[in-house]
Backbone as JSON Lines, residues from 0, in Angstrom:
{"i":0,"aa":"X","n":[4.36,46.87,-94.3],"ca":[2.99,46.39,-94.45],"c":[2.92,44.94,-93.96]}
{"i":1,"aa":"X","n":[1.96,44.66,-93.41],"ca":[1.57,43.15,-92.79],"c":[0.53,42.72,-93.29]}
{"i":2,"aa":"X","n":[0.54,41.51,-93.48],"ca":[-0.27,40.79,-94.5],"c":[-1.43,40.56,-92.92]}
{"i":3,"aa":"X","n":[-2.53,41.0,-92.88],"ca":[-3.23,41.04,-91.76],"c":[-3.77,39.46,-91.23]}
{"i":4,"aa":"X","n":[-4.15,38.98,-92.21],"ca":[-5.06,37.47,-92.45],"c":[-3.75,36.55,-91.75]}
{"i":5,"aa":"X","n":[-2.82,36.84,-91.74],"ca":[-2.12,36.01,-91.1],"c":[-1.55,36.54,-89.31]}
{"i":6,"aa":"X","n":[-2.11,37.39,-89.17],"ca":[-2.23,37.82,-87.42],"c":[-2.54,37.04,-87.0]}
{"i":7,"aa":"X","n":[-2.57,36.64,-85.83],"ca":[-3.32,35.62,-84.87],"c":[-4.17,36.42,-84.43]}
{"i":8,"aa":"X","n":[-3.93,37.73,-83.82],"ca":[-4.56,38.77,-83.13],"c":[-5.94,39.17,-84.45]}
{"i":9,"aa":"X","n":[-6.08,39.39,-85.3],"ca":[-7.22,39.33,-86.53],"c":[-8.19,38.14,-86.69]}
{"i":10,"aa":"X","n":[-7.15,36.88,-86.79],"ca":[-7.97,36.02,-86.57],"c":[-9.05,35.32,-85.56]}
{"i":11,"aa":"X","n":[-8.56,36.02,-84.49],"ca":[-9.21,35.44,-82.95],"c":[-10.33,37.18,-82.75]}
{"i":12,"aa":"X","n":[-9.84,38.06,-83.59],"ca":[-11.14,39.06,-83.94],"c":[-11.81,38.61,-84.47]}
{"i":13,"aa":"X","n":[-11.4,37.98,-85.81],"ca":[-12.79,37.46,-86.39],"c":[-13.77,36.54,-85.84]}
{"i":14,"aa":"X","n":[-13.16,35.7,-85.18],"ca":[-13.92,34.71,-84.23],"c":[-14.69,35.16,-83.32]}
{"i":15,"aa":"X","n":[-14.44,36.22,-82.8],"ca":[-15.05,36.63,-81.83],"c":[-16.23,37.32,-82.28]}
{"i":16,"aa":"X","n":[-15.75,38.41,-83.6],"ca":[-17.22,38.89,-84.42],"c":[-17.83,38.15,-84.91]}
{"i":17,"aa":"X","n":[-17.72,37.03,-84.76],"ca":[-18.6,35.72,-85.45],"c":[-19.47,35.42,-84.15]}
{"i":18,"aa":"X","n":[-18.78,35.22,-83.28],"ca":[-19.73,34.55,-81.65],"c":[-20.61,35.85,-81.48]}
{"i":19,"aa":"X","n":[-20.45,37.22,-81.01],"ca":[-20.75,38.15,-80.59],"c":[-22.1,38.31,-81.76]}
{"i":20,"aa":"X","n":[-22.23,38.56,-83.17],"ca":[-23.41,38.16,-84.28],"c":[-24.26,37.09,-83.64]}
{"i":21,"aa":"X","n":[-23.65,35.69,-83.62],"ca":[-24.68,34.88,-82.92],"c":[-25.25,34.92,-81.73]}
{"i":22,"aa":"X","n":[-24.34,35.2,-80.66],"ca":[-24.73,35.46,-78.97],"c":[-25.83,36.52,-79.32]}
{"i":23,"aa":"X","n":[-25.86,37.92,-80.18],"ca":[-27.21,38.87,-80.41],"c":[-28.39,38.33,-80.83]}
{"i":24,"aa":"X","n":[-28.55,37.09,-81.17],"ca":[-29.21,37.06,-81.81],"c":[-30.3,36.71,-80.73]}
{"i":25,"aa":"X","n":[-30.2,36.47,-79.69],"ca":[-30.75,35.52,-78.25],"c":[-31.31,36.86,-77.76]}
{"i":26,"aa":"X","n":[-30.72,37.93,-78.03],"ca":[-31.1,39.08,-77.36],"c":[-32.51,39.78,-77.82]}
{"i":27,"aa":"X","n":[-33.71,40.38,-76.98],"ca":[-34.67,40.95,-77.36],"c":[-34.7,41.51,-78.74]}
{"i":28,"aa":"X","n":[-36.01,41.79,-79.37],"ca":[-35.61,42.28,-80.7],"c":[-35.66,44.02,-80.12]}
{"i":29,"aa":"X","n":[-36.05,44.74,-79.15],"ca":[-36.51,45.93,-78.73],"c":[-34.99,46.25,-78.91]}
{"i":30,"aa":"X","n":[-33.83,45.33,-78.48],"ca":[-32.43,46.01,-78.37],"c":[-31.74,46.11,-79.55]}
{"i":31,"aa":"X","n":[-32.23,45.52,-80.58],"ca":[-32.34,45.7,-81.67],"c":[-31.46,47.05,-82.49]}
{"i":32,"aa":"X","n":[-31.64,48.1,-82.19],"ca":[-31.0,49.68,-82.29],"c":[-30.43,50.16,-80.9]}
{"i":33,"aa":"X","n":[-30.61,48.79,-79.68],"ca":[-29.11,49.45,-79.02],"c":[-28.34,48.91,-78.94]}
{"i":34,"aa":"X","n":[-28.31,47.89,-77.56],"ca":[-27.2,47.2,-77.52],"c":[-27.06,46.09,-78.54]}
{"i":35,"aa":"X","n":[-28.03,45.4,-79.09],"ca":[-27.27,44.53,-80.47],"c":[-26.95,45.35,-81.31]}
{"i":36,"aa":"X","n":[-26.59,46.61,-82.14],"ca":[-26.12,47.63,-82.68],"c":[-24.94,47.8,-82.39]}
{"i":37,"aa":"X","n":[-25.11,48.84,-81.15],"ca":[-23.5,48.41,-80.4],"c":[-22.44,47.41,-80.62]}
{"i":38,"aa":"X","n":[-23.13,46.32,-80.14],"ca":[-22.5,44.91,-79.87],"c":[-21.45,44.81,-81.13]}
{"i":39,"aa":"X","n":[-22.51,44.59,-82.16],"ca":[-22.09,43.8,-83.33],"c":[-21.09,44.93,-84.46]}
{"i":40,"aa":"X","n":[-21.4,46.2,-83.91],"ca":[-20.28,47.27,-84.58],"c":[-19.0,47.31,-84.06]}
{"i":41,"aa":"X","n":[-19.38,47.5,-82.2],"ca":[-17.85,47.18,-81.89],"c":[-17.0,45.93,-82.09]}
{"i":42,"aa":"X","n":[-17.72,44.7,-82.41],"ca":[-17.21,43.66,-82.8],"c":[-16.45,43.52,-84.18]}
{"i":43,"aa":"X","n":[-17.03,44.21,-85.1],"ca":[-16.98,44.43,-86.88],"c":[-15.38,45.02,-86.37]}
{"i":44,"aa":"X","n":[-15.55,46.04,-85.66],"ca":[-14.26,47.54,-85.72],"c":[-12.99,46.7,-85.3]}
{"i":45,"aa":"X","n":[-13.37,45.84,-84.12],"ca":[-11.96,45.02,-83.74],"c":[-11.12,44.52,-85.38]}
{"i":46,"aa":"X","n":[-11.42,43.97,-85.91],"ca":[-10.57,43.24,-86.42],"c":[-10.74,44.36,-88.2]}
{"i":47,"aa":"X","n":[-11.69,45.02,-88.46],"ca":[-11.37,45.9,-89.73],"c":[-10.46,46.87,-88.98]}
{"i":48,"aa":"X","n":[-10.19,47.07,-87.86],"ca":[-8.95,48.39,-87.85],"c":[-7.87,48.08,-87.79]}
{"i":49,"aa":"X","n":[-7.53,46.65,-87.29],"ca":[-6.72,45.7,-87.29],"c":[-6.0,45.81,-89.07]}
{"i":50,"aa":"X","n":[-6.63,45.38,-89.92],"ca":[-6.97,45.14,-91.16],"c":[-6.03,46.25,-91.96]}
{"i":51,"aa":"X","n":[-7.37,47.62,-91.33],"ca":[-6.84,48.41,-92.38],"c":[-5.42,48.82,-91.76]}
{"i":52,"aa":"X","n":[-5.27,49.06,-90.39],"ca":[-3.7,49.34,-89.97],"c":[-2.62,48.58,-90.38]}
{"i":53,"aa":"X","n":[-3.07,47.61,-90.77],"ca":[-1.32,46.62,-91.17],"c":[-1.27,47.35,-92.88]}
{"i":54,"aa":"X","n":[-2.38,48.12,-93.42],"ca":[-2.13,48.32,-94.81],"c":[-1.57,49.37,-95.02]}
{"i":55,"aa":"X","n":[-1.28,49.99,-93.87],"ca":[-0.51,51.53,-93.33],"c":[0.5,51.34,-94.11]}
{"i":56,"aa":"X","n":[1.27,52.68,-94.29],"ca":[2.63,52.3,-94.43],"c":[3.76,52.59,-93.4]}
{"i":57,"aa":"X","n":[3.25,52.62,-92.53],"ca":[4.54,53.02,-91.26],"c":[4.08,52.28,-90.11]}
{"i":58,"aa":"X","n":[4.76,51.62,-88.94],"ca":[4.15,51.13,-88.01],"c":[3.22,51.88,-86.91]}
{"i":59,"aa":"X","n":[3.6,52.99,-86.93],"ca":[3.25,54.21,-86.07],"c":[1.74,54.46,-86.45]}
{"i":60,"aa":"X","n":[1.34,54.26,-88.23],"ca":[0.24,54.4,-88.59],"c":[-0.85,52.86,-88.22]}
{"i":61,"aa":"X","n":[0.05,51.9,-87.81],"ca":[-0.47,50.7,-88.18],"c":[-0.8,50.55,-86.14]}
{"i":62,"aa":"X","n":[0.12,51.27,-85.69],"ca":[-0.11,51.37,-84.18],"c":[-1.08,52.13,-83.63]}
{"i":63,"aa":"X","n":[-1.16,53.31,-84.52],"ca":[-2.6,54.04,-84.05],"c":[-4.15,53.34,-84.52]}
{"i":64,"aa":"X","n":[-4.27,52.56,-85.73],"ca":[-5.3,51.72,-85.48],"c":[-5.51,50.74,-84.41]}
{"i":65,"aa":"X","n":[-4.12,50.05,-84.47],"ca":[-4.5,49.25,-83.36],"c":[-5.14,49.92,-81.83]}
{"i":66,"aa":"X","n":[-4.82,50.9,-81.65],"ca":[-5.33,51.66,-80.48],"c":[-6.66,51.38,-80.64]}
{"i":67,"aa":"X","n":[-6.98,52.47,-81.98],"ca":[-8.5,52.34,-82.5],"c":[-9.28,50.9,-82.1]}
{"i":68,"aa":"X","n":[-8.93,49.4,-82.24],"ca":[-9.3,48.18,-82.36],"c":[-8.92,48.56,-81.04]}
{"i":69,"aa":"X","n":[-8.19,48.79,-80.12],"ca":[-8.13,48.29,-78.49],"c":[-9.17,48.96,-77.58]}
{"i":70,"aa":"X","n":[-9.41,50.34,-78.5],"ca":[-10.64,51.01,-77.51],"c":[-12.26,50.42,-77.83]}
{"i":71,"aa":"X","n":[-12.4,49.6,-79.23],"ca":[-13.34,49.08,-79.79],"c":[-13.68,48.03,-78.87]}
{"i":72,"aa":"X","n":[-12.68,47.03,-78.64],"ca":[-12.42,45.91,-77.36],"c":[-13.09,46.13,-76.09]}
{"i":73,"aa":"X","n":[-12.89,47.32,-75.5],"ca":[-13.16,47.53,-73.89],"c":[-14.66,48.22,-74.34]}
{"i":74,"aa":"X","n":[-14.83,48.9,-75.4],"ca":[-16.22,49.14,-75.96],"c":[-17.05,48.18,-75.2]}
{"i":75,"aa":"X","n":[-16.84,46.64,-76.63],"ca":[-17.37,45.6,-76.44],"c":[-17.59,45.09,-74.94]}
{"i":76,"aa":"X","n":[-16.32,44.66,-74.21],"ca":[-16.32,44.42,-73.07],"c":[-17.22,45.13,-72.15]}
{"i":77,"aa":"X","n":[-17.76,46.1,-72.19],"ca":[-18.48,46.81,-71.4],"c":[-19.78,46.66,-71.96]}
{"i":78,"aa":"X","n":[-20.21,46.5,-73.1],"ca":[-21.41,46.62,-73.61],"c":[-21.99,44.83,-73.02]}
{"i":79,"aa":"X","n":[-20.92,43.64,-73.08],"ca":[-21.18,42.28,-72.53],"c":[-21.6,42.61,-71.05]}
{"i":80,"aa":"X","n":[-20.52,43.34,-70.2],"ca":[-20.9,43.89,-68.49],"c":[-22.31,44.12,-68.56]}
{"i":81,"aa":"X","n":[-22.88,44.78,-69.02],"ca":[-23.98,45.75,-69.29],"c":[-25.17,44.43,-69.37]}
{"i":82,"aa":"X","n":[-25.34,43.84,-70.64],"ca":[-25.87,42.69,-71.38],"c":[-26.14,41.55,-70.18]}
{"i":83,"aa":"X","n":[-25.25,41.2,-69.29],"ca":[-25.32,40.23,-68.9],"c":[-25.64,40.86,-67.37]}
{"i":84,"aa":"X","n":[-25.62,42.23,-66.77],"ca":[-26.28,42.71,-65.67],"c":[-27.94,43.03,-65.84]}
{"i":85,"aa":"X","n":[-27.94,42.91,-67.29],"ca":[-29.88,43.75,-67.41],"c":[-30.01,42.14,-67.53]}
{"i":86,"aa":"X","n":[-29.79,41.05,-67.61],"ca":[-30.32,39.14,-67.82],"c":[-30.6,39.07,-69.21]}
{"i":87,"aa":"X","n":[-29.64,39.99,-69.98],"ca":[-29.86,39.89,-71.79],"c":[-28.8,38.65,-71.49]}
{"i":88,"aa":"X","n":[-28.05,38.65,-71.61],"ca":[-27.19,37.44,-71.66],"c":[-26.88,36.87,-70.32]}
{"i":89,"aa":"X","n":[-26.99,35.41,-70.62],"ca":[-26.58,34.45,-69.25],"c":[-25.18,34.26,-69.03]}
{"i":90,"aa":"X","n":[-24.64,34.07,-67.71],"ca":[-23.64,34.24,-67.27],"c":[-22.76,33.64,-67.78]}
{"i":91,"aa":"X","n":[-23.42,32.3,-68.1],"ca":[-22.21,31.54,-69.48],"c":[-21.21,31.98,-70.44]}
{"i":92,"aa":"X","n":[-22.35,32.5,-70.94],"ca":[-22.16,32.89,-72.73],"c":[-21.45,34.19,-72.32]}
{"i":93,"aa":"X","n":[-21.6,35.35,-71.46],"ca":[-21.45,36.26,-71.08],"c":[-19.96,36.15,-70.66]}
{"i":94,"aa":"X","n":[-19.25,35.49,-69.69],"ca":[-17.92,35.27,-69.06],"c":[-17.73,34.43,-70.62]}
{"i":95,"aa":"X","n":[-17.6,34.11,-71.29],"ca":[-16.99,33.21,-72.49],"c":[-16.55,34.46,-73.59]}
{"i":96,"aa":"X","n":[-17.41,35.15,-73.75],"ca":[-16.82,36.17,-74.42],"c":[-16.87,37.81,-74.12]}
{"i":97,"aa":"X","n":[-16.49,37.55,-72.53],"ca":[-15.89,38.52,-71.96],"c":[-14.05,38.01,-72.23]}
{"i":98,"aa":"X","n":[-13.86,36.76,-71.53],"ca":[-13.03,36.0,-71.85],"c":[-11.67,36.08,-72.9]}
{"i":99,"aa":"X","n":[-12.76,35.93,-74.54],"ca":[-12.01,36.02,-75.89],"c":[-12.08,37.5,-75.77]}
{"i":100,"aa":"X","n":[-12.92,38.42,-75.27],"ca":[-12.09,40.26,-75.48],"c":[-10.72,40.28,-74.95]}
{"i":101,"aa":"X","n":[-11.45,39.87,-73.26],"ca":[-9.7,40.04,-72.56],"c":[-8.45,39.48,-73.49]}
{"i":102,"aa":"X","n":[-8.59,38.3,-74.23],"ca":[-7.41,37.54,-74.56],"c":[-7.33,38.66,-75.81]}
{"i":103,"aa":"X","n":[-8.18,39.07,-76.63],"ca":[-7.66,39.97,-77.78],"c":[-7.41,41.32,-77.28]}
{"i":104,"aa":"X","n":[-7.71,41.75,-76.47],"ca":[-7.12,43.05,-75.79],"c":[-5.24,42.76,-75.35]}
{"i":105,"aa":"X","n":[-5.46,41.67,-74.87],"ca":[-3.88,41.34,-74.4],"c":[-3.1,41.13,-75.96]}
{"i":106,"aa":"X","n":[-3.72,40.49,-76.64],"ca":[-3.15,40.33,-78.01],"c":[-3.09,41.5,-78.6]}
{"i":107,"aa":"X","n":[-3.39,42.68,-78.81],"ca":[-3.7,43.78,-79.44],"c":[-2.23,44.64,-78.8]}
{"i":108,"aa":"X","n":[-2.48,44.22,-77.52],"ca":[-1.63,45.47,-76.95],"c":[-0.17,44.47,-77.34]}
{"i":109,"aa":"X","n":[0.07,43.15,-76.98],"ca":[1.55,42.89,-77.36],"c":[2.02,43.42,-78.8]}
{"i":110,"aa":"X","n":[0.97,43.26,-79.8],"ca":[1.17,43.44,-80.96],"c":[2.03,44.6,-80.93]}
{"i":111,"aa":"X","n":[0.86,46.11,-79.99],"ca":[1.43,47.4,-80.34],"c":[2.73,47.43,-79.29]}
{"i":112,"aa":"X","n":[3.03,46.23,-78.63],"ca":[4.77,46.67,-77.96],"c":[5.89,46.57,-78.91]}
{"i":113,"aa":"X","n":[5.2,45.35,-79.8],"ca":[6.29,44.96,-80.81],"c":[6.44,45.84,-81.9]}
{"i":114,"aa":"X","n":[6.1,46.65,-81.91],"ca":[5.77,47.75,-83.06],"c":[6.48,49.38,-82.75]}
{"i":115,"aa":"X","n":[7.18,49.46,-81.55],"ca":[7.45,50.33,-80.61],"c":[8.99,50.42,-81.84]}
């Protein structure tokens, strides 16, 4: 079992579900039930699957969440592509936390090498 709160890879989820909440908020209210829905669920999932996988008791169990949190990631990542091609989000804010996915996608996956 891994004490999760002390991941780096959790913590730089949470940060990111913190930016991704605020960056929605800029967004139309019409998107309201889509893509801010989307957004802010696949953001939540990164770092609770994270969470609940370290409370696994086997790494294998704690590796298949992390999958779960890595497909949540490219979710996100695609739903920002999307966001910032319709001019919901500006190219700024948009490459900034396209950015922190890529770096927690890379973090996610070293995690699950070390776990091998």
């Amino acid at each position: 079992m891994h004490n999760f709160k002390e991941l780096k890879v959790w913590q730089k989820s949470i940060e990111l579900a913190v930016e991704v909440y605020k960056a929605t908020s800029f967004l139309p209210s019409d998107e309201r039930f889509g893509l801010i829905s989307q957004m802010k669920r696949c953001s939540v999932s990164i770092p609770s699957n994270i969470a609940e996988g370290s409370g696994r008791g086997s790494s294998g169990q704690f590796k298949y969440f992390l999958t779960i949190s890595q497909g949540s990631a490219f979710e996100l990542e695609t739903q920002l592509i999307i966001s910032n091609q319709l001019g919901l989000l500006d190219n700024i804010l948009a490459t900034r936390l396209t950015e922190k996915v890529t770096e927690v996608q890379k973090m996610i996956y070293a995690l699950e090498r070390r776990l091998i």
